[in-house]
C-alpha positions in Angstrom: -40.2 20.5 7.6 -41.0 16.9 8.2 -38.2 14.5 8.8 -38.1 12.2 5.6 -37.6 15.9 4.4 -35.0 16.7 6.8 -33.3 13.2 6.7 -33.0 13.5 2.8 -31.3 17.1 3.2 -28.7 15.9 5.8 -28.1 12.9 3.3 -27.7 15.2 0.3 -25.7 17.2 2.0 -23.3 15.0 3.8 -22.4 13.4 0.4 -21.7 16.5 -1.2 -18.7 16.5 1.9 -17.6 13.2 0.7 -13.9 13.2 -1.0 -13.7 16.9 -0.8 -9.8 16.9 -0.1 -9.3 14.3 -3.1 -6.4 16.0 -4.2 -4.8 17.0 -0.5 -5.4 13.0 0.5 -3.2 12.0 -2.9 -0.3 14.2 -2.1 -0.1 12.9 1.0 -0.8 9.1 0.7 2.1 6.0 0.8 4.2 6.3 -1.9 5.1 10.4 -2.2 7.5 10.2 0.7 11.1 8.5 1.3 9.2 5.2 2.6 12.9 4.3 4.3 10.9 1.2 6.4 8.2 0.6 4.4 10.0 0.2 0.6 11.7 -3.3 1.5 8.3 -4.5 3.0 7.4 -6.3 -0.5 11.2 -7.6 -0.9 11.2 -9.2 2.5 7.2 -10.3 2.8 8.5 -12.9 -0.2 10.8 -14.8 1.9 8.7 -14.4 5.4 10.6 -11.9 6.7 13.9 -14.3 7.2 17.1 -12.6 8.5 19.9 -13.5 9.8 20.1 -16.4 7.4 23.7 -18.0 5.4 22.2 -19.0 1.8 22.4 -22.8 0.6 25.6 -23.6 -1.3 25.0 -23.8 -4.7 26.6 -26.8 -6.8 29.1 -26.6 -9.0 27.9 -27.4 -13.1 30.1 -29.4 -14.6 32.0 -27.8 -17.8 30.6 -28.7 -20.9 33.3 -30.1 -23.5 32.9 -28.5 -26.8 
């Protein structure tokens, strides 16, 4: 066997192993579990991960007469 021969075997072959546990990786990915931490991420990423904070008093709209 020369070795372009051998190369392209191993190269074959070691695709052929590539995604083989598709399914098993999807069962097991983010998402399929509880997520207690990692389900408020997106919520608190949008205000920079304040806490602690009092919120800004709103003002008061004045009634409209009908």
């Amino acid at each position: 066997m020369s070795d372009a021969h051998t190369w392209t075997w191993l190269w074959r072959y070691n695709l052929s192993l590539n995604n083989w546990s598709v399914k098993a990786i999807r069962r097991k990915t983010t998402g399929t579990g509880r997520m207690r931490y990692l389900r408020h991420v997106p919520r608190r990423f949008k205000t920079g991960f304040r806490e602690g904070t009092e919120a800004a008093p709103r003002k008061k709209v004045a009634a409209v007469s009908a």
